[in-house]
C-alpha positions as CSV (number, residue, x, y, z in Angstrom):
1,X,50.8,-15.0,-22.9
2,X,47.6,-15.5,-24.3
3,X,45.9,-12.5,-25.8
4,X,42.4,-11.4,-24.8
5,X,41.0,-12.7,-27.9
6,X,42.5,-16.0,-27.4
7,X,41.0,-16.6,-24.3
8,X,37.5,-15.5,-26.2
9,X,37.9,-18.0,-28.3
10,X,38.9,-20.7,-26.1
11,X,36.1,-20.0,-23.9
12,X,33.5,-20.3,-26.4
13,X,34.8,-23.4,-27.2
14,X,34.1,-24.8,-23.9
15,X,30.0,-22.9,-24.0
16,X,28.6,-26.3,-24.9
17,X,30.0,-28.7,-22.0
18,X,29.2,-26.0,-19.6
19,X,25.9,-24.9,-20.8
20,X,24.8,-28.4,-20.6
21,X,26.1,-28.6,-17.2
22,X,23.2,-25.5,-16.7
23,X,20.9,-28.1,-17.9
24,X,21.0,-29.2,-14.6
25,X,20.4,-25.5,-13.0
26,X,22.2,-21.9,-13.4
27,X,24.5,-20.6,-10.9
28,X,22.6,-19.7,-7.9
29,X,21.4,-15.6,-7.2
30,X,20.9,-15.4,-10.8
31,X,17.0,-14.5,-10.0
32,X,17.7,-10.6,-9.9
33,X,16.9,-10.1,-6.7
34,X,18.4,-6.6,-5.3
35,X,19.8,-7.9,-2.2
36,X,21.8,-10.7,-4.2
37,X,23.2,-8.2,-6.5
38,X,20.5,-7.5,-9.2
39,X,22.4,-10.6,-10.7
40,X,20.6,-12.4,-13.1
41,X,20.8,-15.8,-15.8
42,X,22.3,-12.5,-18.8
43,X,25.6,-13.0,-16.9
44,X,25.7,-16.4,-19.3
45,X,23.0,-15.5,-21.8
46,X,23.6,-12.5,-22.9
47,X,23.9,-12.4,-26.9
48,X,20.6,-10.4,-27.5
49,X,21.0,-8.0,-24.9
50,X,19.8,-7.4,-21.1
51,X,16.8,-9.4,-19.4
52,X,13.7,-8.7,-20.8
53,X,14.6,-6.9,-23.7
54,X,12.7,-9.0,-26.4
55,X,9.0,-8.0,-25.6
56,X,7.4,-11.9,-26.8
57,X,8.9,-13.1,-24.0
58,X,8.0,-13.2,-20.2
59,X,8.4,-15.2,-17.3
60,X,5.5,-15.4,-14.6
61,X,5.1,-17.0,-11.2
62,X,1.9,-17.9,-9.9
63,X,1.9,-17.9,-6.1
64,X,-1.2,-17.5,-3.7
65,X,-0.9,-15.5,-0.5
66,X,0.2,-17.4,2.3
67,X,-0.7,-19.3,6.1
68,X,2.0,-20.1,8.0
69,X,3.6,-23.1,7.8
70,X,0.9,-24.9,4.8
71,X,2.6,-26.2,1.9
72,X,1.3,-24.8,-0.8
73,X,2.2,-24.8,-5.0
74,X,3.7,-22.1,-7.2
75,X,4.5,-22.2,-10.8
76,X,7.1,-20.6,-12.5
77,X,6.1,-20.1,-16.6
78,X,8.2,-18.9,-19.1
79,X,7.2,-18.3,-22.5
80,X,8.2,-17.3,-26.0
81,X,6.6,-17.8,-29.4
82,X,9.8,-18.7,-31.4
83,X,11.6,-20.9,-28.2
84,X,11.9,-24.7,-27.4
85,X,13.9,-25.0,-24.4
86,X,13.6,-23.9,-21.4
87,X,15.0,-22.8,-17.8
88,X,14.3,-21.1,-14.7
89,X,15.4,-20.1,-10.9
90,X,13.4,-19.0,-8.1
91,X,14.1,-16.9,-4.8
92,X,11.8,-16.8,-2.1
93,X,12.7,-13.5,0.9
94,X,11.0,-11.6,3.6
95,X,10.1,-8.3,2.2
96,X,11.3,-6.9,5.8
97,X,14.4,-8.4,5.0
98,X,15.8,-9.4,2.0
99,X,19.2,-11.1,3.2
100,X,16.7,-13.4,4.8
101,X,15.3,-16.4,3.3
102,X,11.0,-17.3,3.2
103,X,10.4,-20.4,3.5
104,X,11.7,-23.6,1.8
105,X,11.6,-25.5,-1.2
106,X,11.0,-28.4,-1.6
107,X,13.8,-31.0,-4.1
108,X,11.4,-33.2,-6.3
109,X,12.1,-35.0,-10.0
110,X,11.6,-31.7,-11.7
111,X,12.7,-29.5,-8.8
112,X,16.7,-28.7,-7.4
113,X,16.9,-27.0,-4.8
114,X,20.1,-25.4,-4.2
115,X,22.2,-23.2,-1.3
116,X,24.0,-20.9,-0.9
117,X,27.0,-21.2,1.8
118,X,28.2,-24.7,0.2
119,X,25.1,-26.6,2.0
120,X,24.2,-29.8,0.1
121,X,20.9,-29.4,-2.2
122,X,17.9,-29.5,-0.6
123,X,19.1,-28.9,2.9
124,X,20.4,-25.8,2.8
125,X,19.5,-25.2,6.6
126,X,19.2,-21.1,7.3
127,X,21.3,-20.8,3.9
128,X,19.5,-18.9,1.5
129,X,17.7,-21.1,-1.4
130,X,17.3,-21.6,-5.4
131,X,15.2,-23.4,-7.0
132,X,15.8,-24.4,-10.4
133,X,15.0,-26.5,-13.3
134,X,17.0,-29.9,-13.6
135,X,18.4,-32.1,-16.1
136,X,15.1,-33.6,-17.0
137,X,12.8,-30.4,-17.0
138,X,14.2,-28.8,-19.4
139,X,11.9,-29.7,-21.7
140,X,13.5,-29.7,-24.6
141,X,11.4,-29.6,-28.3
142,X,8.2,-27.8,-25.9
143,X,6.9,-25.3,-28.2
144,X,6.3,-21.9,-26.9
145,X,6.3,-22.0,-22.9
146,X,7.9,-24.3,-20.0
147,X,6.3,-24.7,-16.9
148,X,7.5,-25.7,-13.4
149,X,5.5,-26.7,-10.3
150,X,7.5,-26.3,-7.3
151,X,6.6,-26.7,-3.5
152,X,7.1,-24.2,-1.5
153,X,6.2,-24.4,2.7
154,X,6.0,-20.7,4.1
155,X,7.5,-19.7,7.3
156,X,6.2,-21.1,10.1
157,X,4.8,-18.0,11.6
158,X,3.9,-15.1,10.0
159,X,6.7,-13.1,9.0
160,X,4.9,-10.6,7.0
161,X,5.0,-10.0,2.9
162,X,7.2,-12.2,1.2
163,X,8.6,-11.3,-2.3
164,X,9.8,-14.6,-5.0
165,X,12.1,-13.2,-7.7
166,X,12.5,-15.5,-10.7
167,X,14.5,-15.5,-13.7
168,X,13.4,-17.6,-16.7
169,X,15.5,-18.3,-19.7
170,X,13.9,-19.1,-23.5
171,X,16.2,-20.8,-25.1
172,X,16.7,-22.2,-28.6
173,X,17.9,-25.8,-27.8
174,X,21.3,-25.5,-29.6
175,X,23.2,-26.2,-26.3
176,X,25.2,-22.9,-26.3
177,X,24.4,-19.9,-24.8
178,X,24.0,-17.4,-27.9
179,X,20.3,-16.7,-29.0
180,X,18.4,-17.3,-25.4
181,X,16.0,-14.8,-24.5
182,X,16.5,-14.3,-20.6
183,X,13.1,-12.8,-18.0
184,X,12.8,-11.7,-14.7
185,X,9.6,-10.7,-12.8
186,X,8.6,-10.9,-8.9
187,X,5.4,-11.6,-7.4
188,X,4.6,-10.5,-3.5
189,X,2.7,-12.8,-1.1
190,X,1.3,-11.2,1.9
191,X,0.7,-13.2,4.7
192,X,-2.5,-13.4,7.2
193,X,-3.4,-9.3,8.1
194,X,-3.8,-10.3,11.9
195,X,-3.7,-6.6,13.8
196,X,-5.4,-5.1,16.5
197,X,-6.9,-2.4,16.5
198,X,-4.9,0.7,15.6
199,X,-4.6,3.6,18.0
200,X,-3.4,7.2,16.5
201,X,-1.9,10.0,19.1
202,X,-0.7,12.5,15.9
203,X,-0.2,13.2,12.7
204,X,2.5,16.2,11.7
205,X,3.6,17.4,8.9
206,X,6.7,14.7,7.3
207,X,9.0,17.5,6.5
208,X,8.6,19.7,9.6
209,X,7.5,17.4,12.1
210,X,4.9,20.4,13.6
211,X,1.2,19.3,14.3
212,X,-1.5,21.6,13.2
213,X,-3.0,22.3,9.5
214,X,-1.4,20.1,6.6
215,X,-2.9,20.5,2.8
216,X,-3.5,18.3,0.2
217,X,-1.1,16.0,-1.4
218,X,1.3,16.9,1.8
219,X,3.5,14.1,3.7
220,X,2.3,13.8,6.6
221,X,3.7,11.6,9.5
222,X,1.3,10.0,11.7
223,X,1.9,8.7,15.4
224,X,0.3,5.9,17.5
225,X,0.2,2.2,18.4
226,X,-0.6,-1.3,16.4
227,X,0.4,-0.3,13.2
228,X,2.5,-3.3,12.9
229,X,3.6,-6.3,14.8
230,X,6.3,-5.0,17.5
231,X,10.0,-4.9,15.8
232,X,8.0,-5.2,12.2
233,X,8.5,-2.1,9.7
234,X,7.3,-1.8,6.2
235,X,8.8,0.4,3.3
236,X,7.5,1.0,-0.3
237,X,9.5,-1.3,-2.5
238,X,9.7,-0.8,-6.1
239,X,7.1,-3.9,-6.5
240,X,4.3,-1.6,-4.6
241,X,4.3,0.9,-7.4
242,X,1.9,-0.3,-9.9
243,X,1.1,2.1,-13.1
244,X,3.2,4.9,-11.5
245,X,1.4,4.6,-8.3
246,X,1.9,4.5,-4.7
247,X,0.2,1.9,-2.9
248,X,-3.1,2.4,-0.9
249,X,-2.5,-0.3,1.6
250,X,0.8,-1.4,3.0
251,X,1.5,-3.9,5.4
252,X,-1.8,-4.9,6.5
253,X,-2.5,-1.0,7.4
254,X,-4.6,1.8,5.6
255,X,-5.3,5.0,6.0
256,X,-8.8,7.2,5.1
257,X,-8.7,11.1,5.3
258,X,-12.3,12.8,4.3
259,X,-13.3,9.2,3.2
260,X,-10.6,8.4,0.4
261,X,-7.9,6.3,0.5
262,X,-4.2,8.0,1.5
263,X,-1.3,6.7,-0.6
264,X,1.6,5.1,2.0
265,X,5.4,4.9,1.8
266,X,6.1,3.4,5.3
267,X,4.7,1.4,8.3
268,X,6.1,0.5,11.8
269,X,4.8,-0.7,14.8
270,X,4.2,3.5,15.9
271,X,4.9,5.6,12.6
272,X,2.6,5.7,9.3
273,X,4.4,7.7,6.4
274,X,1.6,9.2,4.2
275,X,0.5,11.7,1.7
276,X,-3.2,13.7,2.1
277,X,-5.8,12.6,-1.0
278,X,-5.8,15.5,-3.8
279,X,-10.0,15.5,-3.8
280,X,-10.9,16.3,0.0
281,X,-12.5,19.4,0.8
282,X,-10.3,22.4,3.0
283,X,-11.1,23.0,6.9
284,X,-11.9,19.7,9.4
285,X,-11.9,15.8,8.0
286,X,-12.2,13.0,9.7
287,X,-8.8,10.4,9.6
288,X,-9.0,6.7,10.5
289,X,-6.2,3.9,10.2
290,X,-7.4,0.5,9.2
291,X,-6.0,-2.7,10.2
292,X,-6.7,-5.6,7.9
293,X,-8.2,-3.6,5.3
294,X,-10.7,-6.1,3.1
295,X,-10.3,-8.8,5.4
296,X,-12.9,-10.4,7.5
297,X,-10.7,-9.5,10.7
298,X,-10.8,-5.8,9.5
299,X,-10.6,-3.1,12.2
300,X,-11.4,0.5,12.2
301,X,-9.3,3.0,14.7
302,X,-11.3,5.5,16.0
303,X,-11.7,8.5,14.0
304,X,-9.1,11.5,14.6
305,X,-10.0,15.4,13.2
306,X,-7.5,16.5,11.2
307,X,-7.6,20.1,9.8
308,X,-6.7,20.6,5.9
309,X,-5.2,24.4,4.9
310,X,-4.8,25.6,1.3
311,X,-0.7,25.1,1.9
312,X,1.7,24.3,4.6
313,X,4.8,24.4,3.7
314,X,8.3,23.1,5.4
315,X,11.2,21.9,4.2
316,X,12.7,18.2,5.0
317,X,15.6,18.4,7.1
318,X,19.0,16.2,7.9
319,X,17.6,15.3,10.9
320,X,18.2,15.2,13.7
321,X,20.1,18.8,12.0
322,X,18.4,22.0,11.2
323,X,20.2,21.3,7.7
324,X,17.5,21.4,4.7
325,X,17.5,18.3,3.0
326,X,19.9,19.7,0.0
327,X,21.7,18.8,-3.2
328,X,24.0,20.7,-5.8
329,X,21.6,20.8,-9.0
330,X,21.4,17.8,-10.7
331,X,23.9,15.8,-9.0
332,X,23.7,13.7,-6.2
333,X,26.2,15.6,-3.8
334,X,24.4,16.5,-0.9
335,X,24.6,20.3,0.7
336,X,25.6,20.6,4.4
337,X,28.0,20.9,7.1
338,X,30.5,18.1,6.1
339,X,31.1,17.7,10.0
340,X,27.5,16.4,10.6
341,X,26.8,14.7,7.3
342,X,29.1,12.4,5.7
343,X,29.8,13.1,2.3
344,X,28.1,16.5,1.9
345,X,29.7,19.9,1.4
346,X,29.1,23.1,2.3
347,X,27.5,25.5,-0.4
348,X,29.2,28.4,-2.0
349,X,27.6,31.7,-3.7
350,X,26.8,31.3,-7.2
351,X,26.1,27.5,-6.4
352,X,22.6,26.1,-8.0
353,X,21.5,23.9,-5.3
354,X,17.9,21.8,-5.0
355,X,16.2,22.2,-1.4
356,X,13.4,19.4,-0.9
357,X,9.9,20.5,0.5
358,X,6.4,19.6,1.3
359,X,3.0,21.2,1.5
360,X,3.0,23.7,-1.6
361,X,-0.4,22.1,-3.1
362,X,-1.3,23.3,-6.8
363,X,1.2,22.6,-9.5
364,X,0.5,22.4,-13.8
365,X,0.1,20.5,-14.6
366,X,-1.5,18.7,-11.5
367,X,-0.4,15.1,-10.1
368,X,-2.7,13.4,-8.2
369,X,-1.7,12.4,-4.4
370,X,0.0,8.6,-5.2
371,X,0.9,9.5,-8.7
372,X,4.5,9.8,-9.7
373,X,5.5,13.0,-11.6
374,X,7.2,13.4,-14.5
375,X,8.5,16.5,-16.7
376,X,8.5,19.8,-14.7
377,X,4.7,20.7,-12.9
378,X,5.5,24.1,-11.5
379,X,4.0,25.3,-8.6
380,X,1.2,27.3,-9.1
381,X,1.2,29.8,-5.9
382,X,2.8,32.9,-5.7
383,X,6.4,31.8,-3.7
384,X,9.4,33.3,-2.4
385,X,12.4,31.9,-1.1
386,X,14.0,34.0,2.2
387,X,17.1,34.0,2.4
388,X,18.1,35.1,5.9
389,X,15.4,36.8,5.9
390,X,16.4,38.3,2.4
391,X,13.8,38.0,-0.7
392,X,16.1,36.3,-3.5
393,X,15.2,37.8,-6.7
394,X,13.7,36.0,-9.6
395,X,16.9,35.1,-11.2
396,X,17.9,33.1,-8.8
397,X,14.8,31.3,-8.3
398,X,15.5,28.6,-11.4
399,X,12.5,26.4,-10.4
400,X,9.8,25.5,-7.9
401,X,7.4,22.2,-8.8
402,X,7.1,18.6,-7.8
403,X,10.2,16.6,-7.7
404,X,10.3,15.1,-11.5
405,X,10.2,11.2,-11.2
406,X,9.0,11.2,-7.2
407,X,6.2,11.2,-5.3
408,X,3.6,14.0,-6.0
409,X,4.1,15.2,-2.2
410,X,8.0,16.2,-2.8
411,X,8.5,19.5,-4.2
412,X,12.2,20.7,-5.2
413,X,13.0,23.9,-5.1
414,X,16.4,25.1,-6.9
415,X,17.7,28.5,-6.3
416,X,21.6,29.8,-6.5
417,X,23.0,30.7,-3.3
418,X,23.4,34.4,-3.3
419,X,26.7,36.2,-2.8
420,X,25.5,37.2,0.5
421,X,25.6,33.9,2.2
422,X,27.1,34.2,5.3
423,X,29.8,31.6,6.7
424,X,28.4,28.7,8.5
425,X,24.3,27.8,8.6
426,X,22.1,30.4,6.4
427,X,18.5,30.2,7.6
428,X,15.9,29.6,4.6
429,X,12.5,29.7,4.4
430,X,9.3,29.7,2.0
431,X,6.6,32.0,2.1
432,X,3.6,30.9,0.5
433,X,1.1,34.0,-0.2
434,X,0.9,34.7,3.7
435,X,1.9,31.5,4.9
436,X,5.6,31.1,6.0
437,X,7.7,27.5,6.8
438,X,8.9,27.2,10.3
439,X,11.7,29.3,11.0
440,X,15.2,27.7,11.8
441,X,15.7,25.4,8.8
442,X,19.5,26.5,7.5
443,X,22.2,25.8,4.8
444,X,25.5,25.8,6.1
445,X,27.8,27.8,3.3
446,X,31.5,28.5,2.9
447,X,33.2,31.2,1.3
């Protein structure tokens, strides 16, 4: 039997006839793209370490947004000051759906376009596509950077955003694959903002779901009609975050409160997900949805009063469970009644578990509403944590702030479950100076 090593060696022997097969185009879903596996062109190419790990380097694609159904020209660049070959493949998805292909490519001299399901290249039907760099556009002995035009004909109707993932490779020209420097990126391309005119019925509080007073940088949950195309959604995706920030605008929709721009995490047809601006003065503001914000089509929902408290707090729940949204202390293990929530476990005294919460305002150092947080900003508000109805001392109060490495609206609050927990759900609440969460929000506990 041949030993591990052996095979090694045998393999690399065979890198140069099969790398110059890739001359002719990677295996497909090597663009990164999450819903294909994250895979990408360093399952080949990996000698100097993951994608993107040489900083010279980059790979870009150039893509304007979209009209249904018009041809239009993208270009995929890669670039690298010490490089003279190069290589690409490119992804096009709906946003809404990436298992769903946007569009199609379009086979040319410079251009295959491959498939995935065994369809023949360039007519790959509903199979999702590739396209990649040939036999002839390599470009071998091009100082520097490589550059691909490709067509590319949108969807026929507008199917909303549209996210291209790319993966470029750098390479050296020495036909094997040791010393290539591989790139990812991807570039979003909404399509035409065509809405009517928005229509809002409520806005509660995200954790609680209660209407009434929220407070700044809170989630809040807002109600209506004609926030998106029926059966459409839109969720924050890790390409709306741009300098640790969560997008003002999202799928064609925006929100003002007190005449600033609300950070979003989610849009359907009925349901905004938002978070209140940090600078807007306590007591009534005006709110207004806008559909096609900074287009010429741009509409303006009528304006809805919206009262702003010092805090507000509540808890997020399991829904639809009284069970507070709940992990054991730095681990991912959720906390709750295993018989409604798959996975999770009941908490036990002496347990250090993290409860999730909205509304508690100040914190130090202060995060801006949209801004991600990072270390740990404490809250800045005198707080207590009820334990059926029970003050828990200090001691077991370990931490109450932002959520490190979330959303500025997400507090965590980690406390260890007192000896006193009773069998079955516990109820817990805040109290924020005067201001207490809604009663019935539990942890379910075993001995």
């Amino acid at each position: 039997m041949l030993s591990l090593r052996s095979l090694a060696a045998l393999a690399a022997l065979a890198l140069p006839v099969s790398l110059l097969a890739n001359a002719g185009g990677p295996p497909i879903m090597r663009t990164g793209a999450p819903a294909d596996g994250g895979l990408n062109c360093t399952v080949c190419h990996s000698s100097l370490g993951p994608a993107n790990s040489d900083p010279r380097g980059r790979v870009t694609i150039e893509a304007e947004p979209y009209r249904p159904g018009v041809k239009q020209i993208l270009k995929v660049i890669v670039e690298h000051p010490d490089m003279i070959r190069w290589g690409f493949q490119l992804t096009a998805r709906l946003v809404r759906d990436e298992r769903q292909k946007a569009g199609t490519f379009t086979q040319t001299s410079t251009v295959r376009v491959r498939c995935s399901g065994g369809a023949p290249d360039g007519n790959c039907g509903n199979n999702l596509e590739f396209a990649v760099h040939n036999a002839s556009s390599t470009q071998l002995n091009t100082p520097n950077r490589g550059m691909w035009e490709i067509e590319w004909t949108p969807p026929a109707a507008n199917e909303g955003d549209v996210i291209f993932y790319a993966a470029g490779n750098a390479s050296n020209g020495n036909n094997i694959n040791v010393g290539d420097r591989i790139y990812t990126t991807n570039r979003l391309v909404s399509g035409p903002c065509e809405l009517s005119t928005p229509r809002v019925t409520s806005v509660r509080n995200a954790a609680s779901f209660a209407e009434g007073p929220v407070s700044l940088n809170t989630l809040i949950s807002i109600g209506g009609s004609g926030f998106q195309p029926p059966g459409a959604r839109r969720a924050v995706q890790p390409f709306d975050i741009e300098n640790d920030r969560f997008p003002n605008a999202l799928g064609c929709i925006a929100v003002e409160i007190g005449g600033r721009r609300a950070p979003l995490t989610f849009v359907n047809e009925n349901q905004i997900n938002a978070q209140v601006p940090s600078l807007v003065d306590l007591g009534p503001v005006e709110m207004r949805v806008i559909a096609n914000p900074g287009t010429p089509n741009e509409r303006r929902g009528d304006p809805t009063t919206i009262q702003l408290a010092e805090v507000t707090p509540a808890f997020f729940r399991f829904l639809p469970s009284s069970a507070i949204a709940a992990t054991l202390a730095g681990l991912n293990q959720l906390v709750a009644d295993p018989a409604q929530i798959q996975g999770a476990r009941a908490a036990r005294p002496g347990d250090a578990i993290s409860l999730f919460a909205t509304g508690l305002a100040a914190t130090d150092p202060f995060f801006q509403a949209g801004e991600i947080s990072f270390g740990l900003p404490r809250s800045t508000h005198p707080i207590t944590v009820m334990w059926n109805n029970v003050i828990l001392p200090g001691a077991a109060v370990r931490y109450i702030g932002l959520a490190p490495g979330t959303l500025s609206g997400l507090y965590q609050i980690d406390v260890v479950v007192p000896s006193a927990a009773g069998a079955g759900d516990n109820e817990v609440r805040l109290r924020v100076g005067s201001v207490m969460s809604p009663a019935g929000t539990t942890v379910f506990a075993a001995p």
